[in-house]
C-alpha atoms as one frame of an Amber mdcrd trajectory, in Angstrom:
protein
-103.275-119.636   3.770-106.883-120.507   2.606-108.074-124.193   3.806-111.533
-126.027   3.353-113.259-126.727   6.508-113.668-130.121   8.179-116.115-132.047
   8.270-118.936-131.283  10.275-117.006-127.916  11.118-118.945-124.743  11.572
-118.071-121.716   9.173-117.114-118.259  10.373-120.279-115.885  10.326-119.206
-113.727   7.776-118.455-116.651   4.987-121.549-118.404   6.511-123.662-114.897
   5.527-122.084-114.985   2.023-123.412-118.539   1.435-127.109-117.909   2.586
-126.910-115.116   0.836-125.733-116.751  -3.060-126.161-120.480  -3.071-128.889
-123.303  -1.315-127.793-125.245   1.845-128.029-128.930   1.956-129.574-130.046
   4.612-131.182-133.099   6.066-134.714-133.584   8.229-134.898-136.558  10.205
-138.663-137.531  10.126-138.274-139.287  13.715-141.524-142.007  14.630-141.921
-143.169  17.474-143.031-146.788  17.810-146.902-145.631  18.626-146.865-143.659
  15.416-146.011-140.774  16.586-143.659-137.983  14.847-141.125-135.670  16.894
-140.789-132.197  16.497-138.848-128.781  18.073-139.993-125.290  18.714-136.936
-123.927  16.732-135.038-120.845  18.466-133.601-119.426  15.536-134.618-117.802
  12.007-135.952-119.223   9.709-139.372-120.809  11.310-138.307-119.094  14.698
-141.039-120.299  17.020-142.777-123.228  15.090-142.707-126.868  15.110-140.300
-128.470  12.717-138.706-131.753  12.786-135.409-131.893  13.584-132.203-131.843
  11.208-129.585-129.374  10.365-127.193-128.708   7.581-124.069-131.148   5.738
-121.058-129.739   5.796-118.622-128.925   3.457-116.526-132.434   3.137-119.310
-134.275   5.421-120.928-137.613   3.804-124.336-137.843   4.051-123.615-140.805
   6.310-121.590-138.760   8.662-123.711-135.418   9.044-126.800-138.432   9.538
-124.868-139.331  12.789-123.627-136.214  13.906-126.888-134.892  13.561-128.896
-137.453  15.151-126.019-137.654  17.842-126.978-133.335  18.500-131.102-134.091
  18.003-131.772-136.828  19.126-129.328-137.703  22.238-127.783-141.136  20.125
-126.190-141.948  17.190-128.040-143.650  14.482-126.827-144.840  11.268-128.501
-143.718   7.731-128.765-147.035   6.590-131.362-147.803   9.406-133.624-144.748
   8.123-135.611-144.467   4.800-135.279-141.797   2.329-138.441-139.676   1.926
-137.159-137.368  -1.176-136.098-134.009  -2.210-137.663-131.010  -0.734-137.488
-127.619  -1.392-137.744-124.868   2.115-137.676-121.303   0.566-137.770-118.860
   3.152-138.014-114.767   3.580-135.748-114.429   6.403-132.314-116.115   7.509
-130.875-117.069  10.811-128.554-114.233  10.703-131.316-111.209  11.291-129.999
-109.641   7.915-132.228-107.702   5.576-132.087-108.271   2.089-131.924-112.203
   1.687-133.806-115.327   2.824-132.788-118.528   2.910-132.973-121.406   0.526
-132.559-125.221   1.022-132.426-128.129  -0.789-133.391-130.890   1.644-132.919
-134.463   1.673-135.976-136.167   3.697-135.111-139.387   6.060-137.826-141.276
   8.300-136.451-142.857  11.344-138.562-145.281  13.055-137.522-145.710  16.834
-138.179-148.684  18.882-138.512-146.439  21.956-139.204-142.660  22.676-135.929
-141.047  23.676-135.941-138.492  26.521-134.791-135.541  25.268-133.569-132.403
  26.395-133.937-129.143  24.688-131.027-127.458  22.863-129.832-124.092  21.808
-132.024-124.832  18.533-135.145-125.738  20.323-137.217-124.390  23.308-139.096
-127.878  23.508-140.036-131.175  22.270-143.422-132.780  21.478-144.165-136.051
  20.123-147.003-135.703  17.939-149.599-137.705  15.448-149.612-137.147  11.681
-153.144-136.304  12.075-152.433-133.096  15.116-149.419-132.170  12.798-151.304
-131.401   9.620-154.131-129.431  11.436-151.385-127.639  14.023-150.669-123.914
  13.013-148.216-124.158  15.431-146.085-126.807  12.888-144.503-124.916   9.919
-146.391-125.925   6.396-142.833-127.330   5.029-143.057-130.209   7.973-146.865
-130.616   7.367-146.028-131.591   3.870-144.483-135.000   4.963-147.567-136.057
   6.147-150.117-135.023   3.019
């Protein structure tokens, strides 16, 4: 019998391949400030933008609300739970990349992002992930002249 996912549930690598492969991914990136200013971003793990700064986020889910994949993905980035009506939209953005997290020749990846800014009132402490090999907390002005941040994060801040 053939069933739709759950929210927030992850899809089987095969299906998963197929969508990279034909359609975008909606995703969201959580533009995280600090209350000095300053903006958080991970040294990602995995293809695509393996081993550059990016700020954190992650894919919605087939049957998710934007609402709910903001939680559960602030709940995996960022240690806490924080609601999307206490962030403010950015925009639309467009990440077109050559490669996909997958390792598989042929295809990149394409998303369609949706672009919040969260402004904490305190720095969490955070603990790296099996997306991320670390954390820094940096200022507009050291991500826009970092090679080390990918171009598609830089672009928040031009």
């Amino acid at each position: 019998m053939i069933s739709e996912p759950k929210p927030g549930e992850w899809l089987d690598t095969k299906d998963f391949e197929h969508i990279v492969r034909l359609t975008p991914l909606v995703s969201i990136d959580l533009i995280v400030r600090s209350p000095d200013g300053r903006v958080l971003v991970g040294r990602r793990k995995n293809a695509p933008a393996k081993d550059i700064y990016f700020v954190p986020g992650g894919r919605i889910t087939k049957n998710e609300t934007l609402a709910a994949a903001f939680k559960r993905l602030t709940q995996m980035e960022l240690g806490r739970e924080e609601k999307i009506e206490n962030a403010r939209f950015r925009g639309v953005y467009e990440h077109i990349y050559g490669d996909n997290r997958l390792g598989k020749e042929g295809f990149g990846t394409h998303y369609v992002v949706l672009a919040y800014q969260l402004n904490l009132d305190h720095q969490p402490q955070l603990v790296n992930d099996r997306q991320h090999s670390e954390f820094r907390w940096m200022t507009p002005a050291e991500l826009i002249s970092s090679a080390d941040v990918h171009q598609n994060t830089r672009a928040y801040f031009l």
